[in-house]
PyMOL Python script that loads the backbone (N, CA, C, O; Angstrom):
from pymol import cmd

cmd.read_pdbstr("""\
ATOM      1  N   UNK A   1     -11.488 -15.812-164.461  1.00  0.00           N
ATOM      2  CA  UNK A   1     -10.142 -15.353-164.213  1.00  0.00           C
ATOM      3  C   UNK A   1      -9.877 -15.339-162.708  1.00  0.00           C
ATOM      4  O   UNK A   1     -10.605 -14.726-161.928  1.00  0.00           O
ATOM      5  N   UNK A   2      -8.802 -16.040-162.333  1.00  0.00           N
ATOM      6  CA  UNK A   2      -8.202 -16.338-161.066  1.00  0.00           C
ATOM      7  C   UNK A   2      -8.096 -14.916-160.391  1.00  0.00           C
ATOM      8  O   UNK A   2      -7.815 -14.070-161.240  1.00  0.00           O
ATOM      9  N   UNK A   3      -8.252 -14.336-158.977  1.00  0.00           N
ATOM     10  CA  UNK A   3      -7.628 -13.390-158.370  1.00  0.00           C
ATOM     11  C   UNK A   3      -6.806 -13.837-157.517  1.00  0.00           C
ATOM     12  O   UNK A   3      -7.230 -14.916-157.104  1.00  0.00           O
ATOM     13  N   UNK A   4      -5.533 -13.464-156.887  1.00  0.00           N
ATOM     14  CA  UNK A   4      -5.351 -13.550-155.873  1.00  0.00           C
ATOM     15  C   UNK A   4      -5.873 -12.346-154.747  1.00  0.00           C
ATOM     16  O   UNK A   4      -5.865 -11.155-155.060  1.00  0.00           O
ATOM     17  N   UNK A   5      -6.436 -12.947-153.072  1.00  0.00           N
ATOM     18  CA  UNK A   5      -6.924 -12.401-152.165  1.00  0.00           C
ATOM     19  C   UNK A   5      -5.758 -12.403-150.742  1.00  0.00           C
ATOM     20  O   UNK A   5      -4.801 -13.171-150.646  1.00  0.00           O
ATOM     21  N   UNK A   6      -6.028 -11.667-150.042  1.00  0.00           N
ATOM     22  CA  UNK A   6      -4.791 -11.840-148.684  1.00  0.00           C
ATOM     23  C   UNK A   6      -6.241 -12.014-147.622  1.00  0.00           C
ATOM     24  O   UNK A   6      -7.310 -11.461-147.881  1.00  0.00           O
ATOM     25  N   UNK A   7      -6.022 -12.840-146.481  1.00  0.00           N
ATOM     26  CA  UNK A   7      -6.664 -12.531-145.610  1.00  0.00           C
ATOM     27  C   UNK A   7      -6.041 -11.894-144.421  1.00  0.00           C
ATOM     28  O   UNK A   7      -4.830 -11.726-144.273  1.00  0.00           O
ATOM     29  N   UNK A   8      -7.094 -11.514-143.481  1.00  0.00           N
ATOM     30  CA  UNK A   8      -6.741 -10.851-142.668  1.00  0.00           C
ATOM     31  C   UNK A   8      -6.411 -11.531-141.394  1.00  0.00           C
ATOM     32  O   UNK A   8      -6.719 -12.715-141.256  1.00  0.00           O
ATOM     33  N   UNK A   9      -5.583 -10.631-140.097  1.00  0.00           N
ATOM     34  CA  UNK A   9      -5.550 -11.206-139.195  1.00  0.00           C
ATOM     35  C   UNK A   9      -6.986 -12.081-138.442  1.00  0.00           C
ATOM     36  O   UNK A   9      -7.067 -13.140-137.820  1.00  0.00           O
ATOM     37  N   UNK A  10      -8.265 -10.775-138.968  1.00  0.00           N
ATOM     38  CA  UNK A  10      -9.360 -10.994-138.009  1.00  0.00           C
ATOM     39  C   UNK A  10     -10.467 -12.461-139.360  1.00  0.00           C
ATOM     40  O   UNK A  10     -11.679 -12.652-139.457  1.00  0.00           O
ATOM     41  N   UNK A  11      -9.135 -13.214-140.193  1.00  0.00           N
ATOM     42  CA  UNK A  11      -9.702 -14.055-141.105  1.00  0.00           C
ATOM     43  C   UNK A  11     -10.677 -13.234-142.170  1.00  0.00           C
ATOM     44  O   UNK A  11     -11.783 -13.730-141.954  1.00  0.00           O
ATOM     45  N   UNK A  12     -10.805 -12.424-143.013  1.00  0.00           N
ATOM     46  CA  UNK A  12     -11.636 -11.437-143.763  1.00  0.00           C
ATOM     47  C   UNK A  12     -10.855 -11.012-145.035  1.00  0.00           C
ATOM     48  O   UNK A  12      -9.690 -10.618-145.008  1.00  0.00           O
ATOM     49  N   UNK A  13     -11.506 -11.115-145.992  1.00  0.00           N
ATOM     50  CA  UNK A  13     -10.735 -11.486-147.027  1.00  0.00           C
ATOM     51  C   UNK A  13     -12.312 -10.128-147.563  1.00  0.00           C
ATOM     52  O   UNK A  13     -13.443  -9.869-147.153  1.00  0.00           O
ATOM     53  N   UNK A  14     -11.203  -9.568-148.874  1.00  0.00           N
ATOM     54  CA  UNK A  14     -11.829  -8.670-149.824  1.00  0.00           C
ATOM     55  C   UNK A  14     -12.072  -9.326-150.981  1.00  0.00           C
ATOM     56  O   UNK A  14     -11.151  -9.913-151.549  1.00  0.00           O
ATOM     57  N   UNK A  15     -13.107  -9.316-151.392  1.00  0.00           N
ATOM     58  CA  UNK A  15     -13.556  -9.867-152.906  1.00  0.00           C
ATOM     59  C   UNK A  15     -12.973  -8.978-153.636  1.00  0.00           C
ATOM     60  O   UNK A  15     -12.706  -7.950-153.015  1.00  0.00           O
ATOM     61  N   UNK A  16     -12.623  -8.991-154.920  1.00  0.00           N
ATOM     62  CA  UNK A  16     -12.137  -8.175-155.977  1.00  0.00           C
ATOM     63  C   UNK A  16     -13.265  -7.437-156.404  1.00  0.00           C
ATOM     64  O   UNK A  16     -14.314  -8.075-156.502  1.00  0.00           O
ATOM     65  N   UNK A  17     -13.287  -5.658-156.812  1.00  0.00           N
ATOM     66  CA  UNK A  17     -14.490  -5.490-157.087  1.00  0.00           C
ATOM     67  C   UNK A  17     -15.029  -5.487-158.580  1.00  0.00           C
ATOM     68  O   UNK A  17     -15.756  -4.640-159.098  1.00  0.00           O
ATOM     69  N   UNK A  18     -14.422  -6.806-159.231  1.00  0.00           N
ATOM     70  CA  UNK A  18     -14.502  -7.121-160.925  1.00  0.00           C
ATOM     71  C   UNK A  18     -15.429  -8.119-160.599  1.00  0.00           C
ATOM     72  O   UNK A  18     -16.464  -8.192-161.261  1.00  0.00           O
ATOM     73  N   UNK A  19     -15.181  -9.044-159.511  1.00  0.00           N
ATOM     74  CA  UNK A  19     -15.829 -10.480-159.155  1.00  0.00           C
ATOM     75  C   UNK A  19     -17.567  -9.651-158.458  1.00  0.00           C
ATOM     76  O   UNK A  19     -18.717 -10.018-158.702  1.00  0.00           O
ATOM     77  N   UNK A  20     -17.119  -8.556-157.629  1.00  0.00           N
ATOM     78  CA  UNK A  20     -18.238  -8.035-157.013  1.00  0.00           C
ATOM     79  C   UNK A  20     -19.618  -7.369-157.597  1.00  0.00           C
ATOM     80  O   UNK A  20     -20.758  -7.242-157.150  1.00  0.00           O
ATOM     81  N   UNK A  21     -18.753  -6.899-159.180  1.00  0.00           N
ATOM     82  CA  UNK A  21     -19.737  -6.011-160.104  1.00  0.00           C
ATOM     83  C   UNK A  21     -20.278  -7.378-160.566  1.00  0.00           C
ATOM     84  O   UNK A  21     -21.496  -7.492-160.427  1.00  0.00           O
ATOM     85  N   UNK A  22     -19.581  -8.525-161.127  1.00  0.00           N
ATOM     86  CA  UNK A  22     -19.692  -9.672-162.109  1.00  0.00           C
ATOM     87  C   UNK A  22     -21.051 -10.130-161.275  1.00  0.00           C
ATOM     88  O   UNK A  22     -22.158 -10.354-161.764  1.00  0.00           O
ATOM     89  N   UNK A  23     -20.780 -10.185-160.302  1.00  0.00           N
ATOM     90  CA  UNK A  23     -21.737 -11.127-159.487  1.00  0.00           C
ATOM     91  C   UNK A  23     -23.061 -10.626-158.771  1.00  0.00           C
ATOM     92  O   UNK A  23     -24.000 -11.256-158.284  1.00  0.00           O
ATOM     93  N   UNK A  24     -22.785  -9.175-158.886  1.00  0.00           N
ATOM     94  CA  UNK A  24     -23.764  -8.278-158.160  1.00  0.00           C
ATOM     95  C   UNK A  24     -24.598  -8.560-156.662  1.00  0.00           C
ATOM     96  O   UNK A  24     -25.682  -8.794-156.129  1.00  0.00           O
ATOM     97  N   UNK A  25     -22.981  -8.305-156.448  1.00  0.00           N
ATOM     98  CA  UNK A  25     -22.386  -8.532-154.584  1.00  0.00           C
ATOM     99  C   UNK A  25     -22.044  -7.224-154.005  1.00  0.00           C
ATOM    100  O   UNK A  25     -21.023  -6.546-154.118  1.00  0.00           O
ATOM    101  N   UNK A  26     -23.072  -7.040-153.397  1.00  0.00           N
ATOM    102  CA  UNK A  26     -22.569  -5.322-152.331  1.00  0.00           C
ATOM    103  C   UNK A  26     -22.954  -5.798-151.319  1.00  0.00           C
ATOM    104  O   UNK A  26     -23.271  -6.977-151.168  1.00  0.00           O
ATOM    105  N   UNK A  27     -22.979  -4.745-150.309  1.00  0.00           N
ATOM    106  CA  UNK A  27     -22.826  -4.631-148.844  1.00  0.00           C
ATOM    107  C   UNK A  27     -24.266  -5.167-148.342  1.00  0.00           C
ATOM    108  O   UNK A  27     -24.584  -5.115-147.154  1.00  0.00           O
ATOM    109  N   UNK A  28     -25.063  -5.660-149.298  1.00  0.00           N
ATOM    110  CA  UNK A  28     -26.250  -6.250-148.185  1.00  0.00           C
ATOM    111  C   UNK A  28     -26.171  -7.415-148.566  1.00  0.00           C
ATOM    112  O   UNK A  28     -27.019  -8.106-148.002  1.00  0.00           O
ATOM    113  N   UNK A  29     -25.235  -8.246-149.615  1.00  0.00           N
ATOM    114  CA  UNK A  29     -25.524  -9.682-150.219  1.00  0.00           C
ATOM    115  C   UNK A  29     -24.932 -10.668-149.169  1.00  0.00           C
ATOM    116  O   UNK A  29     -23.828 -10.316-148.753  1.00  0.00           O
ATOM    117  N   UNK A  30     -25.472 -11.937-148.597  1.00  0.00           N
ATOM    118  CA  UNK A  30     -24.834 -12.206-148.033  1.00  0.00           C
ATOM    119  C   UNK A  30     -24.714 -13.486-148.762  1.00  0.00           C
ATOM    120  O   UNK A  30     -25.549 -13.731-149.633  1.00  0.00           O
ATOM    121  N   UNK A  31     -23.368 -14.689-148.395  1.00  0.00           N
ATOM    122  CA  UNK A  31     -23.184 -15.582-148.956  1.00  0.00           C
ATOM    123  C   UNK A  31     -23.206 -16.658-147.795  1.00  0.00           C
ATOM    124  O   UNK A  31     -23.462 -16.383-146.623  1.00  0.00           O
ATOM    125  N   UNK A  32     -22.829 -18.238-148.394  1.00  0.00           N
ATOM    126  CA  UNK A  32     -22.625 -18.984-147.868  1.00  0.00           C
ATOM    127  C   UNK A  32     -21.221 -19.062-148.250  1.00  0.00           C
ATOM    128  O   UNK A  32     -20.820 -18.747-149.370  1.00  0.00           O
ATOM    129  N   UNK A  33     -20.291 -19.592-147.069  1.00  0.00           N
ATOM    130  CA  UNK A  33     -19.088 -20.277-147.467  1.00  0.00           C
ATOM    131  C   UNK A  33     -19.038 -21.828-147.633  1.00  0.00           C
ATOM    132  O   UNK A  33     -20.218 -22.111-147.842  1.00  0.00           O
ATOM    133  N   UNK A  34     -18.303 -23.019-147.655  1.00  0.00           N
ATOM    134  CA  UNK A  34     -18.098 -24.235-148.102  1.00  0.00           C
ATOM    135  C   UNK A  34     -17.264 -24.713-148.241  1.00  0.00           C
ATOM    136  O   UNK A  34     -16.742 -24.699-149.355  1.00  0.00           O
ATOM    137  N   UNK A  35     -16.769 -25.300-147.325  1.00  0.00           N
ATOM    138  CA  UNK A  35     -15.611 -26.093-147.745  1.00  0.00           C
ATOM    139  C   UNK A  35     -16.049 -27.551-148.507  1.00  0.00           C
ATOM    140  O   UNK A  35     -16.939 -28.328-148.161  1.00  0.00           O
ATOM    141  N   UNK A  36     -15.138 -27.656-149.639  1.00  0.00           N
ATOM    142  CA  UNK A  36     -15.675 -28.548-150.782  1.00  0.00           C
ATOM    143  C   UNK A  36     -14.011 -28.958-151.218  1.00  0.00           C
ATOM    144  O   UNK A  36     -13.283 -28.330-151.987  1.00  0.00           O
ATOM    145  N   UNK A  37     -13.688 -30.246-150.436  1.00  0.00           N
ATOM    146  CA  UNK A  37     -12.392 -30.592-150.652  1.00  0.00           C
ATOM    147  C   UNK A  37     -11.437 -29.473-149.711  1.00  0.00           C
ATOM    148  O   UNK A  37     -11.560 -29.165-148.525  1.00  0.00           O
ATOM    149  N   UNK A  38     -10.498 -29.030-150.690  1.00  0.00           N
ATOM    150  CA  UNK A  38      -9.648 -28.118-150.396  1.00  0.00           C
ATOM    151  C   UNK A  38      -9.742 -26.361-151.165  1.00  0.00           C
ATOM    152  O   UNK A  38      -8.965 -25.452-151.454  1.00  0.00           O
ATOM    153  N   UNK A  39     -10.815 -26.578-151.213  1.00  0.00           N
ATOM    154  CA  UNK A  39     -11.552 -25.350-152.184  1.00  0.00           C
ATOM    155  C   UNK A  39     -12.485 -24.987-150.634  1.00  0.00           C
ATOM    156  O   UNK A  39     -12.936 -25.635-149.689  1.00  0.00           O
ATOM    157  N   UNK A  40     -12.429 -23.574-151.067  1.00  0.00           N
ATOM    158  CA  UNK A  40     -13.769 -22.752-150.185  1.00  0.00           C
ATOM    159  C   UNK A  40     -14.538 -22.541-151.152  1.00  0.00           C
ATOM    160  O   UNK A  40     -13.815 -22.145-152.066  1.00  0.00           O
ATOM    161  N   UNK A  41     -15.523 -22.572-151.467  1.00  0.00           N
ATOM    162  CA  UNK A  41     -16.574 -21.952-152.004  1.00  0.00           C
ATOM    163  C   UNK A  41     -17.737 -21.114-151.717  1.00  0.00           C
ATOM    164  O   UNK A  41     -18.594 -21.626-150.997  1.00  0.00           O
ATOM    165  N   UNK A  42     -17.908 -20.076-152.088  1.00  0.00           N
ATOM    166  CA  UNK A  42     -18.349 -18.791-151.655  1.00  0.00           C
ATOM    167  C   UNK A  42     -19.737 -18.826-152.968  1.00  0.00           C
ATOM    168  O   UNK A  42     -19.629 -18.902-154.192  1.00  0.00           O
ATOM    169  N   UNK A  43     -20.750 -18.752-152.259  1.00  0.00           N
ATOM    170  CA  UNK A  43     -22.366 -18.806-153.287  1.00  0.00           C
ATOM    171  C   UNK A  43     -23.508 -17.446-152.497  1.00  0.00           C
ATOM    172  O   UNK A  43     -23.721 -17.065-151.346  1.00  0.00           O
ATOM    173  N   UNK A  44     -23.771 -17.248-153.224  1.00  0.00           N
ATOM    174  CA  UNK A  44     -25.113 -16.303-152.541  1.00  0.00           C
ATOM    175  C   UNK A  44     -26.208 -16.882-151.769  1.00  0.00           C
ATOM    176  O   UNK A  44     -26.917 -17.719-152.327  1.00  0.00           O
ATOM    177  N   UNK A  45     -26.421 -16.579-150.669  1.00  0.00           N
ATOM    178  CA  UNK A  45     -27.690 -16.957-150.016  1.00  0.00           C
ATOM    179  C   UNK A  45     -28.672 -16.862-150.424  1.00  0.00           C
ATOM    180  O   UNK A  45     -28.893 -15.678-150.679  1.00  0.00           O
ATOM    181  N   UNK A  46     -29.563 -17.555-150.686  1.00  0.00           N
ATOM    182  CA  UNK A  46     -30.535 -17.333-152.082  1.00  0.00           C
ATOM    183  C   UNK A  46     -31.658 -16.794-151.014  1.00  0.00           C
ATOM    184  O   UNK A  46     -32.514 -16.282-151.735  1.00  0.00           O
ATOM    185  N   UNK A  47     -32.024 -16.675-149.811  1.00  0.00           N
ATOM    186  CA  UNK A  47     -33.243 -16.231-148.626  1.00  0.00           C
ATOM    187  C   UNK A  47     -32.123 -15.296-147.819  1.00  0.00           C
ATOM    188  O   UNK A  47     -31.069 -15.836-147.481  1.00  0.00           O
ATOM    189  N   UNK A  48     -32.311 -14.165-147.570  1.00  0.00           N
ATOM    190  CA  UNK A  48     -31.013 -13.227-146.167  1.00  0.00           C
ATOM    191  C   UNK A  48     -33.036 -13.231-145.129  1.00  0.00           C
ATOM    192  O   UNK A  48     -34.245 -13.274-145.359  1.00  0.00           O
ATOM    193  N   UNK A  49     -32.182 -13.163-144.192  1.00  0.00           N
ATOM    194  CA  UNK A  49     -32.418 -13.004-142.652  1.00  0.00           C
ATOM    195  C   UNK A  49     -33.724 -11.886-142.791  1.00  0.00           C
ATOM    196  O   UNK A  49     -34.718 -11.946-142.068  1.00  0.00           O
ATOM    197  N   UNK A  50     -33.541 -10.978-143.739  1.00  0.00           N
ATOM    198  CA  UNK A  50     -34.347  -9.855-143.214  1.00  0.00           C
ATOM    199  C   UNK A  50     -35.843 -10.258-144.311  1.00  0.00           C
ATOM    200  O   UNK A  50     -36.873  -9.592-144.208  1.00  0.00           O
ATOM    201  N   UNK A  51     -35.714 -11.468-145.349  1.00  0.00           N
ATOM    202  CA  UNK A  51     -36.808 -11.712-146.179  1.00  0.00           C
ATOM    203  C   UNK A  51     -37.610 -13.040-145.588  1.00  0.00           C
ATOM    204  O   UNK A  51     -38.832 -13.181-145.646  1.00  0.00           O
ATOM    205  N   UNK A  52     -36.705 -13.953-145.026  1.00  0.00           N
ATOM    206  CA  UNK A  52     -37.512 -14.666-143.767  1.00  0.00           C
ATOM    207  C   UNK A  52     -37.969 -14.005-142.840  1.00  0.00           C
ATOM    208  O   UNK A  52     -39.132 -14.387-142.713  1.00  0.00           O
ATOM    209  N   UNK A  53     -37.631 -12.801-141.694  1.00  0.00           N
ATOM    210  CA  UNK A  53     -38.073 -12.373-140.742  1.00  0.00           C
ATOM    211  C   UNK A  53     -39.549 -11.810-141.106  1.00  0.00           C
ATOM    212  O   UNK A  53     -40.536 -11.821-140.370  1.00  0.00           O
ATOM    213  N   UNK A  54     -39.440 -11.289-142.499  1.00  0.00           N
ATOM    214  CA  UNK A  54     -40.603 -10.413-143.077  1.00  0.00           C
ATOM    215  C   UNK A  54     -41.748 -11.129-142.874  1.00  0.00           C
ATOM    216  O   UNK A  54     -42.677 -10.973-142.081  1.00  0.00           O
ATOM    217  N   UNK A  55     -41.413 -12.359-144.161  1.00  0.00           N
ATOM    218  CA  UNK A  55     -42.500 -13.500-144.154  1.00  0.00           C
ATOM    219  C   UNK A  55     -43.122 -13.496-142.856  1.00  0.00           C
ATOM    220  O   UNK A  55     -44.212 -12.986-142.597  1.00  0.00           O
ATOM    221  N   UNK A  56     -41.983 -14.393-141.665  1.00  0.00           N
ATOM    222  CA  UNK A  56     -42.657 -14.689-140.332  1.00  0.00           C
ATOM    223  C   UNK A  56     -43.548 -13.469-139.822  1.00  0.00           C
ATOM    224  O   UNK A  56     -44.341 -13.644-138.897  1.00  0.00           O
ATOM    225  N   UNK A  57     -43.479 -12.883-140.116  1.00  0.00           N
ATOM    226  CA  UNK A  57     -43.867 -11.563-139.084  1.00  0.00           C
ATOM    227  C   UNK A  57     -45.685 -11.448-139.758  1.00  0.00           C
ATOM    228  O   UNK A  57     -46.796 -11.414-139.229  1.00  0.00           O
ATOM    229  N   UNK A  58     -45.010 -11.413-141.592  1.00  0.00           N
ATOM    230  CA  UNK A  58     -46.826 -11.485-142.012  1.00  0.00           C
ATOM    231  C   UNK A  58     -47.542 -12.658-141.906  1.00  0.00           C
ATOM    232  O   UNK A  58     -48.757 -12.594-142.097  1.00  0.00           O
ATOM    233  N   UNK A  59     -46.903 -13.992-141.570  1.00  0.00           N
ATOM    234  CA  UNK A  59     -47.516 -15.038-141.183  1.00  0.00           C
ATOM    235  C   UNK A  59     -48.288 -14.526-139.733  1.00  0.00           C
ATOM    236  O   UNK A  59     -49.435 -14.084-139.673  1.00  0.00           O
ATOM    237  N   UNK A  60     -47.502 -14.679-138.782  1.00  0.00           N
ATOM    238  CA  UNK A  60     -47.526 -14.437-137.477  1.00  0.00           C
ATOM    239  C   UNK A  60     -48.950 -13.560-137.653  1.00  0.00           C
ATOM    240  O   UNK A  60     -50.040 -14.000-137.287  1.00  0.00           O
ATOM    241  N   UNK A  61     -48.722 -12.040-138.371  1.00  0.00           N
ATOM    242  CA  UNK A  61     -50.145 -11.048-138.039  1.00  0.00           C
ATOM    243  C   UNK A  61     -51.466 -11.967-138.525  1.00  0.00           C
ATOM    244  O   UNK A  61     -52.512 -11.840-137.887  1.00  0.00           O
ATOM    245  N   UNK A  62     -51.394 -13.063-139.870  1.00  0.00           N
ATOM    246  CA  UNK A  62     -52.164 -13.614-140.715  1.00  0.00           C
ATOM    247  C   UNK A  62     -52.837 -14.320-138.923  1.00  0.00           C
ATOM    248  O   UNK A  62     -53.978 -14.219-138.472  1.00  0.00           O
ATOM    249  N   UNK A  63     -52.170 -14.685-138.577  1.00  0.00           N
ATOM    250  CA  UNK A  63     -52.595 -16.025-137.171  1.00  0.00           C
ATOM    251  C   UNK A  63     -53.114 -15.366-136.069  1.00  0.00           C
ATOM    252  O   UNK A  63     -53.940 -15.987-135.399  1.00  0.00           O
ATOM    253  N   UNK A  64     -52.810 -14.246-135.736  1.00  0.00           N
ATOM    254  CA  UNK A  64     -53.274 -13.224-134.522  1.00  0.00           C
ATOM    255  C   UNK A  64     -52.548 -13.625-133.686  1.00  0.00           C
ATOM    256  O   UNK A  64     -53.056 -13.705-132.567  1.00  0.00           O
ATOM    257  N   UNK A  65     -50.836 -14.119-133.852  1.00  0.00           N
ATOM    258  CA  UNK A  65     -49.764 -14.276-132.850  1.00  0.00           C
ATOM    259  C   UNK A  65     -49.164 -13.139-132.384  1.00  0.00           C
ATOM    260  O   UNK A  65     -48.471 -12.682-133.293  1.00  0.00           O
ATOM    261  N   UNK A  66     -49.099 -12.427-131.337  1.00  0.00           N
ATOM    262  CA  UNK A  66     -48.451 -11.282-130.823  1.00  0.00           C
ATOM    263  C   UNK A  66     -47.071 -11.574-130.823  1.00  0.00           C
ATOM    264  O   UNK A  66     -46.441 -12.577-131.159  1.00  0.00           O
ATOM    265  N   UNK A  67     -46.795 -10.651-130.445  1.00  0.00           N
ATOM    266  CA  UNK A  67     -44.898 -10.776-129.891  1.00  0.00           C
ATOM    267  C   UNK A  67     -45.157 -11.344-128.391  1.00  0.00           C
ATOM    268  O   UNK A  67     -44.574 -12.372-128.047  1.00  0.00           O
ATOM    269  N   UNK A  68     -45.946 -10.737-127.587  1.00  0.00           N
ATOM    270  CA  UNK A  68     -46.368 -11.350-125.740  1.00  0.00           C
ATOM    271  C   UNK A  68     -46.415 -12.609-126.520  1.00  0.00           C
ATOM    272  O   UNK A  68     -45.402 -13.263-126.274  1.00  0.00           O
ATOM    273  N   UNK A  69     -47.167 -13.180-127.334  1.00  0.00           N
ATOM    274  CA  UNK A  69     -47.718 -14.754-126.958  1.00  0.00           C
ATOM    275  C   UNK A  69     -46.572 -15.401-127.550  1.00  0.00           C
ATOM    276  O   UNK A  69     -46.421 -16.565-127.178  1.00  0.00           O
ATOM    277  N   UNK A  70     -45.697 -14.943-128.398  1.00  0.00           N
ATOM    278  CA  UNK A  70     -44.481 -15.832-129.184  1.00  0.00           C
ATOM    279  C   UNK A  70     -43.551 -16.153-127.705  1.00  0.00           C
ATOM    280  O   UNK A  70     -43.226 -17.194-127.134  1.00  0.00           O
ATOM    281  N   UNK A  71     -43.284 -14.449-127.387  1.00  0.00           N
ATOM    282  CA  UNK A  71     -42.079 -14.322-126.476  1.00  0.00           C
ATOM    283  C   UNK A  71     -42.760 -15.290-124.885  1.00  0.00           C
ATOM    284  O   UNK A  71     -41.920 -15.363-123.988  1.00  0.00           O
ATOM    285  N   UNK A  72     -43.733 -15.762-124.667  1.00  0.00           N
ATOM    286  CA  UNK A  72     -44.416 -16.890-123.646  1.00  0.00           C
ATOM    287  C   UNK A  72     -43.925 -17.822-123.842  1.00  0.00           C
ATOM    288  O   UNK A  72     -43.089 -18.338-123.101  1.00  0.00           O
ATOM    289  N   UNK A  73     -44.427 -18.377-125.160  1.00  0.00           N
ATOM    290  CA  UNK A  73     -44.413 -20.037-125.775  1.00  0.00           C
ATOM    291  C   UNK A  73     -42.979 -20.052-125.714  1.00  0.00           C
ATOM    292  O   UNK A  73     -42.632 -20.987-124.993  1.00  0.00           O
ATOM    293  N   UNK A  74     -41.766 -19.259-126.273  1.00  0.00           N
ATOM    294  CA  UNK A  74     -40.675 -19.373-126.109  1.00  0.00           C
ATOM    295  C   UNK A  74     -39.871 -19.543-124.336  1.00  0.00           C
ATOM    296  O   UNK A  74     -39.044 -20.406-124.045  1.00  0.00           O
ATOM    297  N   UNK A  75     -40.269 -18.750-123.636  1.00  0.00           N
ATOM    298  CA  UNK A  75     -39.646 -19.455-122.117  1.00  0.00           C
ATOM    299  C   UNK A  75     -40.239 -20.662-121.854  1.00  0.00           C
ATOM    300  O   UNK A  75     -39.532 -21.379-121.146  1.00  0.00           O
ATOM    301  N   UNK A  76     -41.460 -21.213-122.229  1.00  0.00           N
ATOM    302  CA  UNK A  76     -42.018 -22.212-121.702  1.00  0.00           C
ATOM    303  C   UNK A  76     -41.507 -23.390-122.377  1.00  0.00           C
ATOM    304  O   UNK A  76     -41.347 -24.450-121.772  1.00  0.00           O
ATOM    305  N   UNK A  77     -41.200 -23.219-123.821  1.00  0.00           N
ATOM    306  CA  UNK A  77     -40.229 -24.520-124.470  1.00  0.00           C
ATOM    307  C   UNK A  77     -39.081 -24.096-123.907  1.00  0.00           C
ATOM    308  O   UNK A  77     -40.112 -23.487-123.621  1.00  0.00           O
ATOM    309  N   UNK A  78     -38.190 -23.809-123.504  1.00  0.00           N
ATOM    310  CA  UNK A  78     -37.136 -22.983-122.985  1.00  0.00           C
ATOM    311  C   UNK A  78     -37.082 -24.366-121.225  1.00  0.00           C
ATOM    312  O   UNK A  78     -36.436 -25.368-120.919  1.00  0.00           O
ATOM    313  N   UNK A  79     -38.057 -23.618-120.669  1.00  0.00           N
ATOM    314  CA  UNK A  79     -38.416 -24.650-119.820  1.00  0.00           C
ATOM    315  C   UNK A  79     -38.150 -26.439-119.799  1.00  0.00           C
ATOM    316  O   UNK A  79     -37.523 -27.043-118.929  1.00  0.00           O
ATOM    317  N   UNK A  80     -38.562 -26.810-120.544  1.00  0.00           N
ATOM    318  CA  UNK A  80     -38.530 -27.965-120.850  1.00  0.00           C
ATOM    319  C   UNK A  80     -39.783 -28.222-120.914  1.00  0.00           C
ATOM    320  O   UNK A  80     -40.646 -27.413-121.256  1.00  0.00           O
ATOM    321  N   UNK A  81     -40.040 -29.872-120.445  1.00  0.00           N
ATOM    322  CA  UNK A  81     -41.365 -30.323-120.435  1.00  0.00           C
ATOM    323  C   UNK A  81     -41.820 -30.075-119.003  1.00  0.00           C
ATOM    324  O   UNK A  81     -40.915 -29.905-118.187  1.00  0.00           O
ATOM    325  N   UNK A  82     -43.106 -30.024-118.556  1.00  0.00           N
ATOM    326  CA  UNK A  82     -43.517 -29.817-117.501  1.00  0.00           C
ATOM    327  C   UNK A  82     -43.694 -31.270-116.829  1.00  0.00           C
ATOM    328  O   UNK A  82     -44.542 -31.955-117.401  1.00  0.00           O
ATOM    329  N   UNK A  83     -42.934 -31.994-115.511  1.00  0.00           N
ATOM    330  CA  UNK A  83     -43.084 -33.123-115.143  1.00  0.00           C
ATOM    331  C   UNK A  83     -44.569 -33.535-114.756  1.00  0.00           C
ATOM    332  O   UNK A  83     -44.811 -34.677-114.368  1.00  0.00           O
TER     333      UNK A  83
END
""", "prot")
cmd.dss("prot")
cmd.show_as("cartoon", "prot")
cmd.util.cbc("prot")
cmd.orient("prot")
């Protein structure tokens, strides 16, 4: 069943909360948007930010990578190549 939505000035649009229960979409789900033709399409992120960070982090302890030795290797690619 069709809803109509209004967006906002700041572009932010409210899901209906029939579509929100249906779909079991709250305040931590995040989605992808899509433009697909002249359709947006709105899907669930099937990985959020905080279940990758996790992983990395128990990888990282698995390796004996610190935060010092990540946050190094990162200015030094940052750097470029060394001539």
């Amino acid at each position: 069943m069709a809803e109509i939505v209004k967006v906002t000035t700041k572009g932010q649009l409210t899901l209906p909360a029939r579509i929100r229960k249906d779909l079991g979409i709250d305040k931590d789900t995040y989605l992808l948007a899509e433009e697909v033709g002249d359709f947006v399409v709105l899907r669930r992120a099937e990985t959020q930010f905080r279940e990758l960070s996790k992983l990395f982090r128990l990888q990282a302890r698995r390796r004996g990578i610190t935060q010092e030795a990540l946050l190094r290797a990162l200015k030094k690619a940052r750097r470029g190549p060394t001539p």
